[in-house]
PAVEX-960742 format. One record per residue (C-alpha): residue in one letter; x, y, z. Coordinates in steps of 0.2 Angstrom, whole numbers, plus 5000, padded with zeros to 4 digits. Layout:
REM residues N
[atom A, [X, Y, Z]];
...
***
This chain:
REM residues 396
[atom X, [5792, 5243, 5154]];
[atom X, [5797, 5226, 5147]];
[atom X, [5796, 5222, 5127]];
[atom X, [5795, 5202, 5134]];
[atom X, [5778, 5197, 5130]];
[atom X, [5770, 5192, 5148]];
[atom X, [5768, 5173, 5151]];
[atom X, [5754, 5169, 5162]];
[atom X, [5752, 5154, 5166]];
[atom X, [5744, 5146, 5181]];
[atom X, [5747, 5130, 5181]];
[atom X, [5765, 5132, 5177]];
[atom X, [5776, 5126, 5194]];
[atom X, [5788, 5140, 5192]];
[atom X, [5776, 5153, 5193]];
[atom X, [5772, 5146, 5208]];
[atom X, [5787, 5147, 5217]];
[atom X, [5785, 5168, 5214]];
[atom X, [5771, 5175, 5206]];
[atom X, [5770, 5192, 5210]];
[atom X, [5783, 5200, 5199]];
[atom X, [5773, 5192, 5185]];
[atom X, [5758, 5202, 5194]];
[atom X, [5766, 5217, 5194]];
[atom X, [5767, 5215, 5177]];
[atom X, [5750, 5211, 5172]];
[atom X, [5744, 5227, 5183]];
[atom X, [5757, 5236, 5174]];
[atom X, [5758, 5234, 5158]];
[atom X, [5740, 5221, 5154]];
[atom X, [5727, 5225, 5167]];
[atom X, [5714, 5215, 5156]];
[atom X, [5726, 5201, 5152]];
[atom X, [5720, 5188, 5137]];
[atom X, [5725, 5171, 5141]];
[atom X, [5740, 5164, 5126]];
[atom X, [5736, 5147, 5132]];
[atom X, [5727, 5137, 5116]];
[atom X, [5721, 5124, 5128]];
[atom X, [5712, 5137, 5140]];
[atom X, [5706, 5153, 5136]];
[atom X, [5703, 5165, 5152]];
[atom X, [5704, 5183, 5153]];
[atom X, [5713, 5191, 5169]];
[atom X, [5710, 5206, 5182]];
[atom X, [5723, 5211, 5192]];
[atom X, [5721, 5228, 5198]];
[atom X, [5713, 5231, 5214]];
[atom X, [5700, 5242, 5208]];
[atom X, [5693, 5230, 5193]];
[atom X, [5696, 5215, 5206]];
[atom X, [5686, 5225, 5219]];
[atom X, [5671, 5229, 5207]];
[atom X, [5671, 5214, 5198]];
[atom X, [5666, 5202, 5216]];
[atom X, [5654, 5216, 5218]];
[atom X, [5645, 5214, 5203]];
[atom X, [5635, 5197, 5201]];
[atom X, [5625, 5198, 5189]];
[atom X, [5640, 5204, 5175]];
[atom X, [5653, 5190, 5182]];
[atom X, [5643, 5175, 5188]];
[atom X, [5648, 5160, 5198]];
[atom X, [5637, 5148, 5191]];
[atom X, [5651, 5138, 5181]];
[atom X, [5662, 5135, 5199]];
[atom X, [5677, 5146, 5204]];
[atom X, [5691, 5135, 5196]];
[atom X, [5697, 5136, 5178]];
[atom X, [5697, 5118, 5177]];
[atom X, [5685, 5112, 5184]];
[atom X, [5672, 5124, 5173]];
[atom X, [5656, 5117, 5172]];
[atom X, [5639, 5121, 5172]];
[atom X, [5637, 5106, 5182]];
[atom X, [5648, 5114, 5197]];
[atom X, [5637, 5115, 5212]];
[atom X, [5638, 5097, 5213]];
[atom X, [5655, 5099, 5218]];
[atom X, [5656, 5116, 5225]];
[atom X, [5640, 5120, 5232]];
[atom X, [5634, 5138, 5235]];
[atom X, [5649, 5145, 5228]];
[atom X, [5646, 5141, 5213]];
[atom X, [5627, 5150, 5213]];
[atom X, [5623, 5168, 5211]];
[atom X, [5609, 5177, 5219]];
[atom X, [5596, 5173, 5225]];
[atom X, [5599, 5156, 5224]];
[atom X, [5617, 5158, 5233]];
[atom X, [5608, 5168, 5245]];
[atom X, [5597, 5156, 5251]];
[atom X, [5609, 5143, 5253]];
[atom X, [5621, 5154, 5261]];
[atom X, [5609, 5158, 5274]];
[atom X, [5607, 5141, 5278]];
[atom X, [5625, 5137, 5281]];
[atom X, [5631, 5153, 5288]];
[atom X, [5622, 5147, 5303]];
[atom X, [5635, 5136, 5309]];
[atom X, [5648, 5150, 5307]];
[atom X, [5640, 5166, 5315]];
[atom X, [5650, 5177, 5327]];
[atom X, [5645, 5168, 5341]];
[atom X, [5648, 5153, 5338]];
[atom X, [5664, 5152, 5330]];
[atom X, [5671, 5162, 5345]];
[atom X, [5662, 5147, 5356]];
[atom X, [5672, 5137, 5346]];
[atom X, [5690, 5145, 5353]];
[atom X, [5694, 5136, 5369]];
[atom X, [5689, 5119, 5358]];
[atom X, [5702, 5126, 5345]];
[atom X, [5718, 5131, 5361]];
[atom X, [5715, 5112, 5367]];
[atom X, [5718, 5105, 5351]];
[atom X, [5735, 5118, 5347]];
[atom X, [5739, 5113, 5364]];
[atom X, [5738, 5096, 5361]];
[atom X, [5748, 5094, 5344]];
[atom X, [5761, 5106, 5349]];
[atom X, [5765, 5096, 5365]];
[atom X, [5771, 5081, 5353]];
[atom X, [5782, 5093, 5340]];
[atom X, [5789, 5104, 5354]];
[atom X, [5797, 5086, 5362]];
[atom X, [5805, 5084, 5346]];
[atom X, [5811, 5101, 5341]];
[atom X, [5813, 5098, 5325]];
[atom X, [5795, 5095, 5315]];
[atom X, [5786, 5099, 5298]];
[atom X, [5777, 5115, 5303]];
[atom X, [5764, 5110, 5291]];
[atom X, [5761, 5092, 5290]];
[atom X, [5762, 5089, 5310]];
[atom X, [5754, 5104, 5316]];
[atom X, [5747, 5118, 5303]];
[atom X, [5735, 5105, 5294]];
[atom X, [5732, 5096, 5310]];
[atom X, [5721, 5111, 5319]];
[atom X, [5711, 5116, 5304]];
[atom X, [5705, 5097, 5299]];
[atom X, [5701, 5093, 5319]];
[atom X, [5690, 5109, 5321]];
[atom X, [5680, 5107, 5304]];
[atom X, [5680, 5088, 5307]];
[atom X, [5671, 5092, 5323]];
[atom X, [5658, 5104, 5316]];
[atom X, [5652, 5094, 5300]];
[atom X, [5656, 5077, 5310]];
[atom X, [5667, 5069, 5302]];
[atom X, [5675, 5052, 5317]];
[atom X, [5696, 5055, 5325]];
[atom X, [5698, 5039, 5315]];
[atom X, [5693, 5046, 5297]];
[atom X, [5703, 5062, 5299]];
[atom X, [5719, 5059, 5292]];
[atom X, [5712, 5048, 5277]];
[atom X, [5698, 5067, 5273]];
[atom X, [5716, 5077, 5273]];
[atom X, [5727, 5065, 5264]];
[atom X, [5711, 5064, 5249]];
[atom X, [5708, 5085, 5251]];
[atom X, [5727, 5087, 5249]];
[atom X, [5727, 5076, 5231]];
[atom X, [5712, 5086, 5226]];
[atom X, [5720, 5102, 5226]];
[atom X, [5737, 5099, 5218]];
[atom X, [5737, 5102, 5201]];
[atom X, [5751, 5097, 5187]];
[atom X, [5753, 5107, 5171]];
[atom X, [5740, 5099, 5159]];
[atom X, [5726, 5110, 5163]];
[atom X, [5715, 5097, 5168]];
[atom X, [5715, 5089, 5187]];
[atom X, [5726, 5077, 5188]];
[atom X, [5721, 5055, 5188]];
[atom X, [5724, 5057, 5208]];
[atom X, [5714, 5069, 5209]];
[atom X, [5698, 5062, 5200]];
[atom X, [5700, 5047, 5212]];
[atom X, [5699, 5055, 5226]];
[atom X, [5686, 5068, 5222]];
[atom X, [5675, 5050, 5221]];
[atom X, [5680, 5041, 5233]];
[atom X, [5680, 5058, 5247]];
[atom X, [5659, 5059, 5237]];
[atom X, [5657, 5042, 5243]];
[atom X, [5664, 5044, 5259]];
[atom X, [5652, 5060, 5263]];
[atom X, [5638, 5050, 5255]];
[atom X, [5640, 5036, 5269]];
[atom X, [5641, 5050, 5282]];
[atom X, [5625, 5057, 5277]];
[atom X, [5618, 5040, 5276]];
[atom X, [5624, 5036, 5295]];
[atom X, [5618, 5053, 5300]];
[atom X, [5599, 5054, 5292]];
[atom X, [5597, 5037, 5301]];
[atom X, [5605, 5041, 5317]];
[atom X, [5607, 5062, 5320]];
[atom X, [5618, 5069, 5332]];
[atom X, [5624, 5088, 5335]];
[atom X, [5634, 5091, 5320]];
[atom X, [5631, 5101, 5304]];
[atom X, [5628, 5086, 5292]];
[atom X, [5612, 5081, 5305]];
[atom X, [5607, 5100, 5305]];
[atom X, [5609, 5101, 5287]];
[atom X, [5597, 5086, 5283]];
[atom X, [5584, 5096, 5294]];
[atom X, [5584, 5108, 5285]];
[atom X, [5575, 5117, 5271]];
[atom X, [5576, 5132, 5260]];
[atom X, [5559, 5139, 5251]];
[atom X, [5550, 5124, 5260]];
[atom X, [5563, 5112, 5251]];
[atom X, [5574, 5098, 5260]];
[atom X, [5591, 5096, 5255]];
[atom X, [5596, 5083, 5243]];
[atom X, [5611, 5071, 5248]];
[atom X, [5619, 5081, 5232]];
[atom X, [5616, 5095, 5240]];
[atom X, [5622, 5091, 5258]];
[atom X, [5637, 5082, 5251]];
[atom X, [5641, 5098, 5238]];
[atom X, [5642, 5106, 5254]];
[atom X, [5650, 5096, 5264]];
[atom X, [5665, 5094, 5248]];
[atom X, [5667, 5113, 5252]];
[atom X, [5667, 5113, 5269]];
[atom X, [5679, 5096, 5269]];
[atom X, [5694, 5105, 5258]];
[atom X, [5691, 5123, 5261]];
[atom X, [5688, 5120, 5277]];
[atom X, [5707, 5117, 5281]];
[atom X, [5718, 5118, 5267]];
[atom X, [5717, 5139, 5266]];
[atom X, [5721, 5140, 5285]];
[atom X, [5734, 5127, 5284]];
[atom X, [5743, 5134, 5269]];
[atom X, [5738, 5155, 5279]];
[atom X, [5747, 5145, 5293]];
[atom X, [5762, 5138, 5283]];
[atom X, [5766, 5156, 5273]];
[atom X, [5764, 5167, 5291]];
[atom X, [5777, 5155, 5299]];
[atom X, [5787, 5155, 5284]];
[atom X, [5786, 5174, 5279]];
[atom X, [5792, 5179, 5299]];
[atom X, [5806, 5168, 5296]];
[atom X, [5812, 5178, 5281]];
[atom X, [5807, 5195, 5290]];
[atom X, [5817, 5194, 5305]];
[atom X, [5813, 5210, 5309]];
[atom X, [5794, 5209, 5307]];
[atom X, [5795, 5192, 5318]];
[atom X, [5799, 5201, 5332]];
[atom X, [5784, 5212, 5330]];
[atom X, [5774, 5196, 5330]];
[atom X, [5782, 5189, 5344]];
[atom X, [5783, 5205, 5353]];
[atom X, [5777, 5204, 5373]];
[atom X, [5760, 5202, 5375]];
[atom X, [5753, 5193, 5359]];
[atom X, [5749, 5208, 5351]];
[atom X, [5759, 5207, 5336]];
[atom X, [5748, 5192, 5331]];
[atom X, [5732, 5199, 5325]];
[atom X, [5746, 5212, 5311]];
[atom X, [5754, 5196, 5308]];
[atom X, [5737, 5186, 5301]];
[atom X, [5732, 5199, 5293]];
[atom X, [5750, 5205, 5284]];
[atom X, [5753, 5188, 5278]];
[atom X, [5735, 5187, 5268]];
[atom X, [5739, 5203, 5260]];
[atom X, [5757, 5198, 5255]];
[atom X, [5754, 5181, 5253]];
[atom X, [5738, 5173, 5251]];
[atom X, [5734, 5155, 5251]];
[atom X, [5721, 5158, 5238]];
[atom X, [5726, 5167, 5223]];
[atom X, [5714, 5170, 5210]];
[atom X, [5694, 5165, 5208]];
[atom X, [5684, 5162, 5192]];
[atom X, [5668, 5169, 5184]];
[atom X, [5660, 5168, 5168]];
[atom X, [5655, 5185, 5160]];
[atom X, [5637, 5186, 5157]];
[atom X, [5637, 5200, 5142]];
[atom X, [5649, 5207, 5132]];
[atom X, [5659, 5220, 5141]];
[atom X, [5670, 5232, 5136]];
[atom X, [5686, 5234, 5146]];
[atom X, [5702, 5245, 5144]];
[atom X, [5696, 5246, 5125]];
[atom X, [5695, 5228, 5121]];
[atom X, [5678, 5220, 5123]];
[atom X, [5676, 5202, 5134]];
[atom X, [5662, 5192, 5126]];
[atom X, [5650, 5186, 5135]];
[atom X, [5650, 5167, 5140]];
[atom X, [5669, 5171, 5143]];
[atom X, [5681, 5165, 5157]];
[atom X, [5687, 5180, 5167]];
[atom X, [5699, 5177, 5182]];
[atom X, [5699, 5188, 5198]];
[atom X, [5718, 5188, 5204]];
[atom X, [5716, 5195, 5221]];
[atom X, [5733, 5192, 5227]];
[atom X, [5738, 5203, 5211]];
[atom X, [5726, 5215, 5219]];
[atom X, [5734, 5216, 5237]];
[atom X, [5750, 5220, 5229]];
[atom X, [5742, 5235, 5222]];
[atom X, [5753, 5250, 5225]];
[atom X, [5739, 5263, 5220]];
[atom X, [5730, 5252, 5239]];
[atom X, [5744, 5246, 5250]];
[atom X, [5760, 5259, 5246]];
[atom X, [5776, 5247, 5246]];
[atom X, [5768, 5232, 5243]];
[atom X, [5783, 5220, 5240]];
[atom X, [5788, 5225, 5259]];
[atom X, [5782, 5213, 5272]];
[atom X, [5775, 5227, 5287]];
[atom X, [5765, 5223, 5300]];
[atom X, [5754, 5235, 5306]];
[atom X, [5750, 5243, 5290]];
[atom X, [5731, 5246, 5285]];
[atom X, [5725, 5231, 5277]];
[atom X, [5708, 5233, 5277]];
[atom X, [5705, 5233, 5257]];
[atom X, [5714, 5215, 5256]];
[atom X, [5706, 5204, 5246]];
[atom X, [5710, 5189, 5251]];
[atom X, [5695, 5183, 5255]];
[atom X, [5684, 5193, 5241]];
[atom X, [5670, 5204, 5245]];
[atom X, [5654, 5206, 5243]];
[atom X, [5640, 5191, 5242]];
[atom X, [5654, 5178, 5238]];
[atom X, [5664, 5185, 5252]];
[atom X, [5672, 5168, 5263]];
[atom X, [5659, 5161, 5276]];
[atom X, [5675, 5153, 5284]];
[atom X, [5684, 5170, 5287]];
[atom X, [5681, 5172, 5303]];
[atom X, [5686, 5155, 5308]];
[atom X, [5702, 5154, 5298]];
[atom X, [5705, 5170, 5307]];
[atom X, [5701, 5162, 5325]];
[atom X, [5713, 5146, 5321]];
[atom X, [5728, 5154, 5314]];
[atom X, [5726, 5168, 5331]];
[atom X, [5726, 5154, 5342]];
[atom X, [5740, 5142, 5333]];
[atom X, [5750, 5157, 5333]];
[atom X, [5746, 5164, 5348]];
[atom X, [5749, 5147, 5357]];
[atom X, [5766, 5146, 5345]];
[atom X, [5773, 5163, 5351]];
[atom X, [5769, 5159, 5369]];
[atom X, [5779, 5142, 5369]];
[atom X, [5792, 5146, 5357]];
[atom X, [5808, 5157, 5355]];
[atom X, [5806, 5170, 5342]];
[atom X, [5823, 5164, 5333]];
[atom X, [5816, 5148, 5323]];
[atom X, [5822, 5143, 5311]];
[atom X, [5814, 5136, 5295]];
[atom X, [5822, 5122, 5281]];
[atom X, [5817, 5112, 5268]];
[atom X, [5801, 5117, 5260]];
[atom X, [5790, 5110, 5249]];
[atom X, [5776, 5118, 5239]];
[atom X, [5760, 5114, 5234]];
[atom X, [5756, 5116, 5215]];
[atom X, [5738, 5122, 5214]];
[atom X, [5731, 5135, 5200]];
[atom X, [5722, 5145, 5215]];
[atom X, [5730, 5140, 5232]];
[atom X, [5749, 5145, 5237]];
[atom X, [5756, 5139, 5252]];
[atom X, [5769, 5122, 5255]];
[atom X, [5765, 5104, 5258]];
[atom X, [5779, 5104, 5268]];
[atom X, [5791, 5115, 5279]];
[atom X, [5803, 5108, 5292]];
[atom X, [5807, 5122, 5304]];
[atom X, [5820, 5120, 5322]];
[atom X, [5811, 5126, 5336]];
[atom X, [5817, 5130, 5355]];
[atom X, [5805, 5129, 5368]];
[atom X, [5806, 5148, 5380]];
***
């Protein structure tokens, strides 16, 4: 055991570049972890147990205060939608919006999601040489959920380049000038959209939305446009950055890659699911504690911040024996990377489906010996993955 006191931060950039032996630490050594940080006081989880039980349990850790540290606000449906509710209230509203991503439909949505792979890869595989995540891993995930909300061709890159700024964070604890700006100005685009689409309605989520009504209520534009914020930068940034670390993870794996690329693509269901075990793209969540709790003998008092560091969780080893090893094929069904219980992610499923077909499509038109270069990584308290990452491929 270490006599250095354990510094977790974050929003501190190095931390970012490996956080898990800071994890290991916490589970180790600070299970309940008290935040040194003056400027933002948070307790922490880490083990898998406690991070299991504590999504599970909605009425003790609440999500009405949003899921970022912050961004902590009583006020933070208005950004986050149902995320930020508890039950029944997030119930209700889940409902509504699950319709859209039921089984059916998102597997409906597969050939749609191979012709627009099929389509980006054909311009990077000319060139050989491309950023795997700016010209091809955001590209999918921001066409498909463009499509479902409705959201024009021509708006597309302008939504990515303003979710991209919302989620990078510097190391001031507070969202960053950029950031602010374009949280506004993607409001006011959303706002216009719902404008166009309660005038004219089409076949898209933002017209069903408006038709809609919970407890015999019709959505309010906040309401519509907290949902569509959600769907707009979720939507796209966790599969792009699940896209990113899989790509990026193989490459440093060269002997787990050629399971992935094994014949007949059946390495790349083990590969999806290895990589959000041992490298999520979303880290931690928050919740506020609704009582005093008393916890590996120190009490948390209520009204307190508590983060839920799931990533710290799927590197338990008392869960997934050998957990700094990168092995497909071993049992991941406690991940956690995308919660559990009522908050577990609507999108799962669909993340799941794009990053299948991106990598599926990938493995079929690529050699298994990439190569993969210069990367650049996004700083975000709760997302983990690059901005950028050139990679060399070589067509088969």
């Amino acid at each position: 055991m270490s006599h250095t006191p354990i510094g977790y931060n974050p929003f501190d950039h190095a931390l970012h570049e490996d956080p898990y032996p800071v994890y290991e630490r916490l589970r180790e050594e600070a299970p309940l972890y008290l935040s040194t940080i003056p400027e933002l006081p948070f307790w922490a989880l880490s083990r898998h147990a406690d991070v299991w039980a504590a999504f599970r349990d909605t009425g003790l850790y609440s999500s009405a205060y949003g899921v970022s540290l912050e961004l902590w606000s009583p006020q933070a449906r208005e950004r986050s939608s149902f995320i930020s509710m508890d039950p029944p209230e997030h119930t209700n509203f889940r409902a509504l919006v699950s319709r859209g991503f039921s089984p059916r439909r998102v597997m409906d949505l597969e050939p749609r999601i191979r012709e627009l792979t099929r389509a980006r890869l054909a311009v990077v595989l000319e060139a050989g040489e491309f950023d795997f995540v700016g010209d091809l891993a955001q590209r999918v995930p921001v066409d498909v959920i463009s499509e479902l909300v409705g959201v024009p061709e021509a708006d597309r890159e302008e939504v990515l380049r303003l979710s991209n700024l919302m989620i990078a964070r510097d190391e001031s604890f507070t969202m960053p000038a950029a950031g602010r700006e374009a949280t506004g100005v993607l409001m006011r685009y959303y706002e216009e959209l719902i404008a166009e689409r309660r005038a004219r309605p089409g076949d898209d989520m933002v017209s069903a939305l408006l038709a809609a009504e919970i407890d015999g209520r019709r959505l309010s534009v906040t309401d519509v446009r907290a949902v569509l914020m959600l769907l707009g930068v979720a939507g796209n940034e966790s599969t792009a950055k699940l896209l990113g670390n899989a790509w990026y993870q193989a490459a440093r794996n060269p002997d787990q890659r050629a399971v992935a690329f094994a014949p007949g693509g059946g390495g790349v269901g083990p590969w999806i699911e290895e990589t959000l075990r041992y490298d999520s793209s979303g880290q931690m969540v928050a919740r506020r504690v609704t009582r005093d709790v008393e916890l590996y003998g120190q009490v948390v008092p209520e009204g307190s911040r508590m983060l839920l560091l799931g990533a710290a969780a799927n590197h338990d080893p008392r869960v997934f024996p050998d957990p700094e090893r990168f092995l497909l094929g071993r049992d991941t069904s406690r991940l956690l990377s995308f919660g559990t219980g009522a908050h577990f992610c609507l999108g799962a499923s669909l993340a799941r489906l794009e990053a299948r077909v991106v990598l599926e499509e990938l493995v079929a038109a690529v050699r298994e010996d990439y190569e993969v270069g210069e990367a650049e990584r996004v700083h975000s308290a709760n997302m983990r993955g690059f901005g950028s990452l050139r990679t060399v491929v070589k067509a088969r």
